[in-house]
N, C-alpha and C positions, 0 to 999 in steps of 0.2 A: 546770175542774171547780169546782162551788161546795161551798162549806161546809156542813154540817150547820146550820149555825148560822144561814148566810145561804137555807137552804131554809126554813129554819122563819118567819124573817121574813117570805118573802116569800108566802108561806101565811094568814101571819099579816093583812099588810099586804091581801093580795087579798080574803079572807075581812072584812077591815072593810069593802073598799069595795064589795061585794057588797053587803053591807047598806046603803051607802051608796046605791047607783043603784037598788035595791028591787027587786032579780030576786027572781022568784017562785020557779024550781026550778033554784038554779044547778048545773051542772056543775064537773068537778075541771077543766074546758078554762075557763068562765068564769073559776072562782076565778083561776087558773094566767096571764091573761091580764091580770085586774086587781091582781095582784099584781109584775106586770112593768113594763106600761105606765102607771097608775093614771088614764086618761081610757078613758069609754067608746068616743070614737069624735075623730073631727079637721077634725070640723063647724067653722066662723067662731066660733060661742058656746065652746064645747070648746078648738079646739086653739089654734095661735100663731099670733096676727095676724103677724108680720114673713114667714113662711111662706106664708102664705095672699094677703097683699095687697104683699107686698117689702116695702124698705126705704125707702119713702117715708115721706108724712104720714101715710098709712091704715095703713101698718105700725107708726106706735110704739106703745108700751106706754101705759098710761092716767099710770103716772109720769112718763113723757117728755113725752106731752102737757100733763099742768100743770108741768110746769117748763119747758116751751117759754111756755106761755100768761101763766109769773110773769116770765120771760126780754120778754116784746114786753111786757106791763104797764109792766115796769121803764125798756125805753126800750132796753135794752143788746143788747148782740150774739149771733149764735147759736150761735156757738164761740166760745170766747176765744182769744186769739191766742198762740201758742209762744214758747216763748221761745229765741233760740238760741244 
């Protein structure tokens, strides 16, 4: 059961991003939706590359990818080795 507290947040929360994606007449089921999930939908642009493409190269993150790209600049390795 949720909070009082935590209803009104996410009321709250839904109700900015409503404003945020520019619905015209939202409903209590829109608000109630972007207040839960906060993407409108789980498009490639939208949702998580590692989901959508795995865990390869097309799956990292744009962080991973420049630290991969400052990682081959440097010369050095793509995991550093354990120590044991």
């Amino acid at each position: 059961m949720l909070s009082r507290e935590s209803l009104r947040r996410r009321k709250r929360d839904g109700t900015r991003m409503v404003r945020l994606w520019d619905y015209q007449n939202p409903t209590a089921r829109c608000i109630g939706k972007a207040g839960q999930t906060r993407k409108p939908c789980s498009c490639p642009l939208c949702g998580n590359p590692r989901r959508l493409c795995g865990n390869g190269t097309d799956g990292l993150t744009l962080q991973e990818r420049r630290a991969r790209q400052k990682d081959d600049a440097d010369g050095t390795q793509d995991a550093p080795a354990r120590k044991a």
